[in-house]
LOBAMI-797242 format. One line per field, with one value per residue (C-alpha): residue in three letters; x, y, z. Coordinates in nm, 2 decimals. Each point is the difference from the previous one (the first is absolute). Layout:
BEGIN
resn	ALA, ... $
east	X, ... $
north	Y, ... $
up	Z, ... $
end
This chain:
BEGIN
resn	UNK, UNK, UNK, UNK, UNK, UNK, UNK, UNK, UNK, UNK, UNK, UNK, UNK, UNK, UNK, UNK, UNK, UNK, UNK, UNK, UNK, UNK, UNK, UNK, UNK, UNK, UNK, UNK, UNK, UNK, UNK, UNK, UNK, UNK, UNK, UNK, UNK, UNK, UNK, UNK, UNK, UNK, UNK, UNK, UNK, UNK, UNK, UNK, UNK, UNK, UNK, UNK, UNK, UNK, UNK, UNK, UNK, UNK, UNK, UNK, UNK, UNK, UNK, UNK, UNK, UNK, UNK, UNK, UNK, UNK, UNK, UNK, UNK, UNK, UNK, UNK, UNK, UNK, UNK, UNK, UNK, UNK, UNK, UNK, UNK, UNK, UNK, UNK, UNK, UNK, UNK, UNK, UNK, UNK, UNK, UNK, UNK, UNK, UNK, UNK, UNK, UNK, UNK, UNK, UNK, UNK, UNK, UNK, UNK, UNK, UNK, UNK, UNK, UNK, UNK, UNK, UNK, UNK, UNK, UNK, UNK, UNK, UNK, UNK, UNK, UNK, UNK, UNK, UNK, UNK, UNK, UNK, UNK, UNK, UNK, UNK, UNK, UNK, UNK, UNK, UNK, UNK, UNK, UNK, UNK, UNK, UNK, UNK, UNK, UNK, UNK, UNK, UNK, UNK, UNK, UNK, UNK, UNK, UNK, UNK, UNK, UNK, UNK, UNK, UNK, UNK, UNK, UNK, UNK, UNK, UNK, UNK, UNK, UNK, UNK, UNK, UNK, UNK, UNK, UNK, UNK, UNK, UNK, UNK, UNK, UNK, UNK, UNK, UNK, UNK, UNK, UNK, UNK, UNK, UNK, UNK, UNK, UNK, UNK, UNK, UNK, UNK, UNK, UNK, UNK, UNK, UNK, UNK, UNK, UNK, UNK, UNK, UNK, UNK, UNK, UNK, UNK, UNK, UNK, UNK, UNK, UNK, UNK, UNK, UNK, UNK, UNK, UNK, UNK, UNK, UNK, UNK, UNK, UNK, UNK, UNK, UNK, UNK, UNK, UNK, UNK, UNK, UNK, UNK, UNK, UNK, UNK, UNK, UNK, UNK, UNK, UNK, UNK, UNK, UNK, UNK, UNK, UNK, UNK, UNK, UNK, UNK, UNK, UNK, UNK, UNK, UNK, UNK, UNK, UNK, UNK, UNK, UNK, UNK, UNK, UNK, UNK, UNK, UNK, UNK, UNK, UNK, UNK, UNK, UNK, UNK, UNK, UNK, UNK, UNK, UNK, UNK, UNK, UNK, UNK, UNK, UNK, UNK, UNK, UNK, UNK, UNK, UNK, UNK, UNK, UNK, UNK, UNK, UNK, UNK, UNK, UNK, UNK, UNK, UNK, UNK, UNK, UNK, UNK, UNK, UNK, UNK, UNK, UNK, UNK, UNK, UNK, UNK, UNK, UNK, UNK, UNK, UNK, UNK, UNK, UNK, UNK, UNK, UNK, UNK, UNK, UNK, UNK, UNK, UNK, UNK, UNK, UNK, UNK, UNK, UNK, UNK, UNK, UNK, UNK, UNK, UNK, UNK, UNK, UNK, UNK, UNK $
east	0.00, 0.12, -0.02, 0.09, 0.13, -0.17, 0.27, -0.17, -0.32, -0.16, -0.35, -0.15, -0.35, -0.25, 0.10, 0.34, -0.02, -0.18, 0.21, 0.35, 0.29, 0.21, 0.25, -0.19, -0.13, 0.36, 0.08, -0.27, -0.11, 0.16, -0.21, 0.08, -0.25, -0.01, 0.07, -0.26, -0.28, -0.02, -0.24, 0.00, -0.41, -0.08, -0.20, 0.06, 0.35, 0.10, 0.28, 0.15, 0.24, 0.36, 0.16, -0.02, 0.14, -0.09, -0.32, -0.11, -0.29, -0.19, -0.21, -0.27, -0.38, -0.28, -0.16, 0.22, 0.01, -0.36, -0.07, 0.21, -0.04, -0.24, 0.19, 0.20, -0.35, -0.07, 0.32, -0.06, -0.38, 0.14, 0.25, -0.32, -0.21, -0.06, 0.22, 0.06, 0.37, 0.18, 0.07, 0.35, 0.14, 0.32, 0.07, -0.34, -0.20, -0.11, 0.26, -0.11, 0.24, 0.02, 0.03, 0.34, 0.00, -0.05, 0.31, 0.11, 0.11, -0.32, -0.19, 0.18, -0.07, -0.34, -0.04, 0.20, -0.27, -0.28, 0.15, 0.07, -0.16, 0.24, 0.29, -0.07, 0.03, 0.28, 0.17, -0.09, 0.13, 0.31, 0.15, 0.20, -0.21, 0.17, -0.03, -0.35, -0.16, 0.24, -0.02, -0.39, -0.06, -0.03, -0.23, -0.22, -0.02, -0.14, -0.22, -0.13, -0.03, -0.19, -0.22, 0.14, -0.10, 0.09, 0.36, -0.01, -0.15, 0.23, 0.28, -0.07, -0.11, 0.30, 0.18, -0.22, 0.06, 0.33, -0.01, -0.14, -0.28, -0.04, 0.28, 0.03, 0.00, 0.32, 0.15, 0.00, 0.11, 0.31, 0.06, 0.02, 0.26, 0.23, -0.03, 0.13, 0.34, 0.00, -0.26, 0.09, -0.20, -0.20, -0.27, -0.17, 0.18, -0.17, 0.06, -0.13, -0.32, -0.07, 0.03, -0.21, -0.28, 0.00, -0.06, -0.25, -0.18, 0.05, 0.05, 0.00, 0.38, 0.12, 0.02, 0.18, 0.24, 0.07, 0.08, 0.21, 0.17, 0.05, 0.23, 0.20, 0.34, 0.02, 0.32, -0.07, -0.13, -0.14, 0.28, 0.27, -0.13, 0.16, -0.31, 0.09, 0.00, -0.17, -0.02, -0.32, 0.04, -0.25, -0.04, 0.06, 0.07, -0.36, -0.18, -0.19, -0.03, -0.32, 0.03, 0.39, -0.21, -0.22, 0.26, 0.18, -0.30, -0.12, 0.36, -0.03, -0.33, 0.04, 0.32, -0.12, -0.33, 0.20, 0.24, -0.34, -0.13, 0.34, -0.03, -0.33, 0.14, 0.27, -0.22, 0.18, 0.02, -0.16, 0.20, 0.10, 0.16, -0.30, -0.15, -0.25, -0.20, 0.12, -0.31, 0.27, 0.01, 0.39, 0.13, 0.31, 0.07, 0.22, -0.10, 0.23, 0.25, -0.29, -0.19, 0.35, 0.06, -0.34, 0.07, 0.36, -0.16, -0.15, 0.33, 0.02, -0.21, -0.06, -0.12, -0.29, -0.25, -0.17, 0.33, 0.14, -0.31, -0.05, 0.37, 0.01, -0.34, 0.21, 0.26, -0.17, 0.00, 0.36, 0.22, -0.23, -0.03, -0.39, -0.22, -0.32, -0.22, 0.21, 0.09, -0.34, -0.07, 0.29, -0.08, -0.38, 0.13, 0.25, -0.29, -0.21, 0.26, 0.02, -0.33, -0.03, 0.27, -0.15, -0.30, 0.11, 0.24, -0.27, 0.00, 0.37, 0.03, -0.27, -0.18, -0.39, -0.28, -0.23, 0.07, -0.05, 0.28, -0.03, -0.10, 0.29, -0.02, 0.29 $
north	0.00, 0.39, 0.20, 0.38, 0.07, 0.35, 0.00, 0.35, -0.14, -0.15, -0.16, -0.15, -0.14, 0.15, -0.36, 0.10, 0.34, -0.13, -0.27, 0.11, -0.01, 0.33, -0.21, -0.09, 0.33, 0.10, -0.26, 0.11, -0.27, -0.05, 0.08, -0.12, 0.07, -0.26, 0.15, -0.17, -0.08, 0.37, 0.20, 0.39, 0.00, -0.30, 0.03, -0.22, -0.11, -0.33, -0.07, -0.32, -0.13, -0.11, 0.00, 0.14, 0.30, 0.01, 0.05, 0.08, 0.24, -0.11, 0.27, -0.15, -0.02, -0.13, -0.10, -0.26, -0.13, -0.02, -0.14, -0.31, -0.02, 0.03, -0.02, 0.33, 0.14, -0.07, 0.14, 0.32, 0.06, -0.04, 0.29, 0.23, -0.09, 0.28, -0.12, 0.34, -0.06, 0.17, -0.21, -0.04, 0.15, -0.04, 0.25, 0.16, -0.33, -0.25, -0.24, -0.38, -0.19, -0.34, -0.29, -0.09, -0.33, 0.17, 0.06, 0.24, -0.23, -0.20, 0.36, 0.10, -0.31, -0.03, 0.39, -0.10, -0.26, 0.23, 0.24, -0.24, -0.31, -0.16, 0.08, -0.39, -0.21, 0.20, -0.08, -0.34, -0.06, 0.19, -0.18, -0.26, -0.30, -0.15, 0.32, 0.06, -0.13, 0.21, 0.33, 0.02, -0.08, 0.35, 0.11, -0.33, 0.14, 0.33, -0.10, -0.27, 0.26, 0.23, -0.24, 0.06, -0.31, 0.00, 0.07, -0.30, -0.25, 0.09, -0.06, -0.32, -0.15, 0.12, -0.19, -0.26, -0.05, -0.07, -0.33, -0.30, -0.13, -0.37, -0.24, 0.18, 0.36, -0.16, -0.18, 0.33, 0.19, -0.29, 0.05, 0.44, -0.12, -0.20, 0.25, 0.27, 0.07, 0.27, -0.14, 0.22, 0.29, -0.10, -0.28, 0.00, -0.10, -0.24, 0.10, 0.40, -0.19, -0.19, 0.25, 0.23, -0.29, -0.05, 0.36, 0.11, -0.38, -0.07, -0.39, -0.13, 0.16, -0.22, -0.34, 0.05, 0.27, -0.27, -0.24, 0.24, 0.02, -0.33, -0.06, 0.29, -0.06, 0.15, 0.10, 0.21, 0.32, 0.32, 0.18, -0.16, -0.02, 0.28, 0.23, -0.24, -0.33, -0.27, -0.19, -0.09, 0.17, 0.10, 0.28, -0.27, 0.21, 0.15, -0.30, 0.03, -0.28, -0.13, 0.01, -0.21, -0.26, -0.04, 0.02, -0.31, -0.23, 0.05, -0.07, -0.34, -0.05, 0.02, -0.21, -0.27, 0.00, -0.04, -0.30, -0.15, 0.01, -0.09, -0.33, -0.10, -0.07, -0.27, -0.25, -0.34, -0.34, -0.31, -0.30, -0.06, 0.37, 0.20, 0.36, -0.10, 0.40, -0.05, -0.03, -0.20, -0.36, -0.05, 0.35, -0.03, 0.37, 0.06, 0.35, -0.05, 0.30, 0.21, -0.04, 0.06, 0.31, 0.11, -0.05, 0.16, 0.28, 0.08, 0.03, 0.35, 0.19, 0.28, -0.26, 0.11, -0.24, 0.11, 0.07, -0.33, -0.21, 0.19, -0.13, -0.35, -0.04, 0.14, -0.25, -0.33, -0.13, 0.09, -0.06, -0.23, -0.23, -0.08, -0.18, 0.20, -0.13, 0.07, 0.38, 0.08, -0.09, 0.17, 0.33, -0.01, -0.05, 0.28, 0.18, -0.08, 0.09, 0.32, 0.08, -0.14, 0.21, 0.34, -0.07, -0.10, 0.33, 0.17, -0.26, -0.09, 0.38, 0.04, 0.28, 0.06, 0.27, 0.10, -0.33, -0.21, -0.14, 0.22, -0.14, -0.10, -0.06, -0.27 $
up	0.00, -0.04, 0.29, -0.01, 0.31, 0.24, 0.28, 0.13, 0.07, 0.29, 0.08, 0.33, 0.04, 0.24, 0.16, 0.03, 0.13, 0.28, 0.11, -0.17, 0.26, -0.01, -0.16, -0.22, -0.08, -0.06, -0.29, -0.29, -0.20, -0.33, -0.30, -0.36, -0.25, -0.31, -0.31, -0.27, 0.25, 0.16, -0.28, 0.03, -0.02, 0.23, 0.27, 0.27, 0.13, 0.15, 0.26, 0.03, 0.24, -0.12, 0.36, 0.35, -0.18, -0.34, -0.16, -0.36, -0.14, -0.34, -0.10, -0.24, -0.09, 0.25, -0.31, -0.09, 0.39, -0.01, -0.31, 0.10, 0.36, 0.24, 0.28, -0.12, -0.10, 0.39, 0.13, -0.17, 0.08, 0.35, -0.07, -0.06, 0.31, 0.23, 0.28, 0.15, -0.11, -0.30, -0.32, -0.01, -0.31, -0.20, -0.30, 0.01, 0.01, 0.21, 0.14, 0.05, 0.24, -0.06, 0.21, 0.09, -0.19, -0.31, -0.14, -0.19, -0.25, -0.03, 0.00, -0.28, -0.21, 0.07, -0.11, -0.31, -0.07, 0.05, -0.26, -0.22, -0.01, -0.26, 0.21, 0.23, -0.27, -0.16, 0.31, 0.01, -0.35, 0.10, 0.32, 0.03, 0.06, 0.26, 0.20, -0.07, 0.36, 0.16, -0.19, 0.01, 0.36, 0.11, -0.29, 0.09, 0.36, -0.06, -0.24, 0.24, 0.26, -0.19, -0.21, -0.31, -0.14, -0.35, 0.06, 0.27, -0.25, -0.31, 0.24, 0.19, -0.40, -0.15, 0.24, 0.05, -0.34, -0.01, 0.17, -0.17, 0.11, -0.24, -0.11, -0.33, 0.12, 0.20, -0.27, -0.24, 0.28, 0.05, -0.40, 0.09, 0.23, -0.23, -0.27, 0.21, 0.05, 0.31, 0.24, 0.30, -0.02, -0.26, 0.08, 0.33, 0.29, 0.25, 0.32, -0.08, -0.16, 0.34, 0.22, -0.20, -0.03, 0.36, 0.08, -0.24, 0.04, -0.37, 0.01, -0.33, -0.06, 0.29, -0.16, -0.29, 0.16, 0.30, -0.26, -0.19, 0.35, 0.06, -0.30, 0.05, 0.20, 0.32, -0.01, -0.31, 0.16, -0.17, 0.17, -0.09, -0.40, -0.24, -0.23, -0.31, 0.15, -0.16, 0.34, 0.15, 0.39, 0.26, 0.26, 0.28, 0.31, -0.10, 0.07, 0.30, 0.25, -0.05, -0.40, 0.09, 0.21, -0.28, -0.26, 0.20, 0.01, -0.30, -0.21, 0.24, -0.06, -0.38, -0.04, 0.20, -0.18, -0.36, 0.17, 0.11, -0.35, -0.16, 0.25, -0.23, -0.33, 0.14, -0.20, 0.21, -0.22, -0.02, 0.05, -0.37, 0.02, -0.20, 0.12, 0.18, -0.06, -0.41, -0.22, -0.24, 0.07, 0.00, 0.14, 0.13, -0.02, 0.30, 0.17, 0.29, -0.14, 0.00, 0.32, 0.11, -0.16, 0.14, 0.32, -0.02, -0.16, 0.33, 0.23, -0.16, 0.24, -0.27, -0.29, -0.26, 0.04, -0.30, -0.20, 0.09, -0.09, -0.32, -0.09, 0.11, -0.21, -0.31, 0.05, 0.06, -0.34, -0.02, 0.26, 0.20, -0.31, 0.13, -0.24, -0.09, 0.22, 0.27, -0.12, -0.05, 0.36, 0.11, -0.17, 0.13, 0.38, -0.04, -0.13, 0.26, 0.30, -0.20, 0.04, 0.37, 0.10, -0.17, 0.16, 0.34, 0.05, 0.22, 0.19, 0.05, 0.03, 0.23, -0.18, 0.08, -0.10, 0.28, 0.21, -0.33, -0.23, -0.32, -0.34, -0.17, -0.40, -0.16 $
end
């Protein structure tokens, strides 16, 4: 934001004057005035708190703050009551003080918005993805608190819409991640995502970003990743504690779900050596390589389920040498722990809607 600082001025509140320390009386409050949200012929002027000693003074239009919120249409029909107080004014007009939560910042682009409607998605099109959750809190905030709701729906669906929510939104999202060469900074990042979801309850971003979590290293940390890295990392140390519990149980929950299913296609023999699960009447094909594969697959405790599957079902003909019979079976049960395992990530995850599990889509 541009500010223009006014280190001659001072304001206190009719709050302030009454309960202002002489010390406090002595330091005058810092003023800076912001340079493209301050219009000559506005007529009403918001402060907003940036510190203990800062604030900053937006002189705009009460038609815009009504027009798209009535809680500001609230706050300044309150300004008018006959109180017996004078109005406070700043510049010649009426001077709203905000709540202290409203930071300047958030102030500033939410006034932005209301003067320019296109300006939210132009910003949304413009930030890096992966800092998205981050950057947008503060707008999402103040547009909560003052029920602008328009700003708080484009938001939580923009982002919302970033994370997959069926097997093929994930699979096309897996295919934007090979094909780009600088991830960090780029495509979301999964720890941002979950935190956001949590706080602003939107749980259909949770599964996919946990399972994006779960097969990143966590010894690669956003920190420690230079702007151009093509490196999958995550924000680690932002991962709150209950999110980490969940994150845990839900990476153990999924692997030993896929070693579970991986047990089921052992087919065994009958005693003259055939597959006994072969719909070929002399199948010999021996799948012992691949069951072990499968299961050493699993020792790495950041594997792609999904990745891994898809792979192993490419490569059956090939370097399993199976018969038909047996590779077609072997693709359908990949297919079909693929599809388990999508569906089942709100429940390894732990991820519920109102007290309900949330409708999942493979």
């Amino acid at each position: 934001m541009d500010y223009e600082q006014l280190p001659s001025l001072s304001i206190i509140t009719h709050e302030q004057r009454t309960t202002s320390s002489p010390d406090s009386d002595r330091d005058a409050m810092q003023i800076l005035r912001h340079t493209s949200l301050y219009y000559a012929h506005g007529d009403i002027a918001l402060s907003a708190q940036y510190s203990d000693t800062v604030k900053y003074i937006f002189r705009v239009h009460r038609l815009f703050l009504t027009h798209h919120s009535e809680v500001f249409q609230d706050k300044i029909e309150a300004l008018a009551r006959d109180d017996g107080l004078p109005v406070e004014e700043y510049d010649g007009v009426p001077l709203l003080v905000l709540d202290n939560e409203d930071s300047s910042d958030g102030v500033a682009s939410l006034l932005e918005v209301f003067y320019d409607v296109s300006s939210l998605p132009r910003r949304l099109a413009a930030e890096q993805r992966a800092d998205l959750p981050l950057q947008l809190c503060g707008l999402l905030d103040i547009s909560t608190r003052y029920h602008v709701q328009g700003v708080v729906s484009t938001i939580k669906d923009h982002i919302r819409k970033e994370w997959p929510v069926t097997l093929r939104g994930w699979e096309v999202r897996q295919l934007e991640f090979d094909s780009t060469p600088i991830l960090h900074d780029v495509l979301p990042e999964a720890v941002s995502a979950i935190q956001f979801a949590t706080e602003y309850n939107i749980p259909s971003i949770l599964p996919a970003a946990f399972y994006l979590l779960s097969i990143t290293p966590t010894n690669s940390d956003w920190r420690d990743q230079i702007p151009k890295s093509n490196v999958s990392s995550a924000r680690w140390f932002s991962l709150d504690d209950s999110n980490a519990v969940r994150f845990a149980k839900g990476r153990d929950a999924m692997i030993a779900f896929y070693l579970d299913e991986a047990a089921k296609l052992d087919p065994g023999q009958d005693q003259y050596g055939f597959n006994m699960l072969s719909t070929h009447p002399r199948c010999k094909c021996d799948y012992s390589p691949l069951l072990l594969e499968l299961r050493l697959l699993a020792v790495n405790r950041h594997l792609d389920c999904l990745r891994a599957l898809s792979i192993l079902s490419d490569r059956c003909k090939h370097d399993h040498k199976l018969c038909t019979s047996c590779m077609t079976r072997m693709r359908t049960h990949f297919q079909h722990m693929r599809t388990e395992i999508w569906k089942k990530l709100p429940d390894f995850f732990i991820v519920r809607e109102d007290g309900n599990r949330i409708t999942w889509n493979a």
